[in-house]
C-alpha positions in Angstrom: 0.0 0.0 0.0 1.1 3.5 -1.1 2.2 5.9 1.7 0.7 9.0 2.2 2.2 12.2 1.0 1.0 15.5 2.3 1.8 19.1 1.4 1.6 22.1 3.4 -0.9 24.5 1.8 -0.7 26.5 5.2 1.3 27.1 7.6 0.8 29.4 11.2 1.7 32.7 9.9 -0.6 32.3 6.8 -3.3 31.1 8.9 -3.2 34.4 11.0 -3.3 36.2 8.0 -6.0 34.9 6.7 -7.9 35.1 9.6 -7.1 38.5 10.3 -8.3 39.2 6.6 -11.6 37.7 7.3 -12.0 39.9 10.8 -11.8 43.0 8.5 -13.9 41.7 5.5 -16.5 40.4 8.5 -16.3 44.1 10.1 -16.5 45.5 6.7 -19.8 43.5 5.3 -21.2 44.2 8.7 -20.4 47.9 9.1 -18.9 46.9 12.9 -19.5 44.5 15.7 -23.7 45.6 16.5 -25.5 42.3 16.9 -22.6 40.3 15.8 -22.0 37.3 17.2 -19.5 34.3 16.1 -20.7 30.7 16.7 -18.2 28.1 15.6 -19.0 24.6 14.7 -17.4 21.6 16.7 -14.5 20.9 16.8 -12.4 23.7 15.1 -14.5 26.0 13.7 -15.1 26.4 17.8 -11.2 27.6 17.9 -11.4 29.8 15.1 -14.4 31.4 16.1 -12.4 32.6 18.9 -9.5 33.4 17.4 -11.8 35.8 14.8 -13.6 37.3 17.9 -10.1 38.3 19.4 -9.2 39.6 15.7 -12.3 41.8 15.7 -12.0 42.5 19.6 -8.0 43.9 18.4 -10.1 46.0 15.2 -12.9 46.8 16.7 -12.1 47.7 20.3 -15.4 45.3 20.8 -15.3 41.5 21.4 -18.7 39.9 19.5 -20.3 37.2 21.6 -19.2 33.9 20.9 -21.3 30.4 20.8 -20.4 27.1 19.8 -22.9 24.7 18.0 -22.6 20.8 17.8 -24.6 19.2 14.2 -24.0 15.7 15.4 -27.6 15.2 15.7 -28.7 17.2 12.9 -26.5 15.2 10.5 -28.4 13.4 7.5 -26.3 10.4 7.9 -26.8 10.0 11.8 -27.8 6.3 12.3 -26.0 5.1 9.0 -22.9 4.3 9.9 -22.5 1.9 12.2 -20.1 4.1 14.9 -21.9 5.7 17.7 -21.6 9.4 16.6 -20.0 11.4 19.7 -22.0 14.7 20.5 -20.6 17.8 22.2 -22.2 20.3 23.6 -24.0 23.3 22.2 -23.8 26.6 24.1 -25.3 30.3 22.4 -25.2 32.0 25.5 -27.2 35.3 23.8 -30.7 35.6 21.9 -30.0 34.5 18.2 -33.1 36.5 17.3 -32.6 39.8 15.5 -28.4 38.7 15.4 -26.5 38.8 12.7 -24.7 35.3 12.8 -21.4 34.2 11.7 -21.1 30.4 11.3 -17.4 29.6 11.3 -15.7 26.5 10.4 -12.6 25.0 9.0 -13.2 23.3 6.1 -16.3 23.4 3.5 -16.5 20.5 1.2 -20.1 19.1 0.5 -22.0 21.8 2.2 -23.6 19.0 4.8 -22.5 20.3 7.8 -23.2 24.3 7.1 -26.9 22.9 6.5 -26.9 21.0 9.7 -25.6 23.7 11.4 -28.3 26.2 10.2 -30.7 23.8 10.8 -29.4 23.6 14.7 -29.0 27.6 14.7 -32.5 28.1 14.0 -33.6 26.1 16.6 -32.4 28.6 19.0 -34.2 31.4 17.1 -34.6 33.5 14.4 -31.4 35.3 13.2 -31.4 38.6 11.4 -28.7 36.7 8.7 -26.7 34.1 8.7 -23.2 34.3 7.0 -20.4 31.8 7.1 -16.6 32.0 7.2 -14.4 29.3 6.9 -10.2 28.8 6.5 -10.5 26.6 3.7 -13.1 25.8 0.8 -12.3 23.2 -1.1 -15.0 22.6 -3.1 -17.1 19.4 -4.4 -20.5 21.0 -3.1 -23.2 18.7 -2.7 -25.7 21.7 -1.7 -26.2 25.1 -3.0 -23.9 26.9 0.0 -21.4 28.9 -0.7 -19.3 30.7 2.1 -19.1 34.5 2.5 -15.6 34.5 4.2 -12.7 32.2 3.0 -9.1 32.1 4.3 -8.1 29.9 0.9 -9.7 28.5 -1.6 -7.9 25.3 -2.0 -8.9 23.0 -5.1 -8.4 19.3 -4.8 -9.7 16.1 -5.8 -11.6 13.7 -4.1 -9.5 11.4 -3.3 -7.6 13.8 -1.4 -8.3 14.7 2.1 -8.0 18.1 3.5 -6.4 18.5 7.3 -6.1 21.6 9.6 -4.3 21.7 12.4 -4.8 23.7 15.2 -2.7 24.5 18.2 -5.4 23.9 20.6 -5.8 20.7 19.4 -2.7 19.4 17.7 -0.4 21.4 18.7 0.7 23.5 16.1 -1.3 25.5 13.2 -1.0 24.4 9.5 -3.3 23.2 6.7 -2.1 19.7 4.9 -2.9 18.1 2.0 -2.7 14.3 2.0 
């Protein structure tokens, strides 16, 4: 069996970059931080959610509140697979109604879990929009989602797979290719 080669499409400094980009093109879009709020979806999109809120906090002057959403359950393939999905928890710790939402995540591929996470969101309420950031797209959309903030648009094939790496969770930043 063939061993797996990956490539480095990002490394820590380019991630900051990017994310600082997409604080300004958020704070831009938005004119400011009013009703602005950040909710990141599990696992990473929940540590870039924050990092953004500290980028627009450092902008700004003003910190946007931050909630974290978990989509296991909302997942269309949930009882398919034969592994017990693990849920996390879900915390929006302000009114979603009248808010202007910014779903953040790492990757978008299929568009699967942006709808799942929408369809969570509203659960909590009625938003006055919902927009959505994310580090990388790379593409192969299965549903008519598109993201609104991207930190690289990176094209690959499908038999590729797409990894970020974060230092709260891996111990260093970067975005592979394998």
């Amino acid at each position: 069996m063939p061993q797996a080669t990956q490539r480095t499409v990002l490394d820590s400094s380019a991630i900051a970059r990017a994310l600082t980009r997409i604080a300004h093109e958020i704070l831009e879009r938005n004119q400011g931080s009013d009703q602005l709020a950040l909710v990141g979806i599990h696992t990473r999109g929940v540590d870039l959610s924050v990092r953004l809120a500290d980028k627009v906090a450092a902008i700004e002057g003003v910190r946007p509140q931050c909630g974290e959403i978990d989509i296991t359950l909302y997942r269309d393939d949930v009882g398919r697979t034969r592994t017990q999905p693990e849920v996390h928890g879900t915390s929006i710790p302000f009114a979603v109604d009248t808010m202007r939402i910014v779903l953040v995540d790492d990757v978008l591929y299929t568009g699967r879990t942006v709808r799942a996470a929408m369809d969570a969101l509203v659960d909590f309420g009625r938003p006055k929009s919902i927009q959505l950031a994310v580090l990388v797209d790379r593409g192969h959309r299965e549903l008519p989602i598109r993201p609104d903030y991207v930190g690289k648009n990176i094209p690959t094939s499908y038999e590729e797979r797409v990894s970020v790496c974060l230092v709260e969770h891996d111990g260093q930043d970067r975005v592979v290719i394998e």
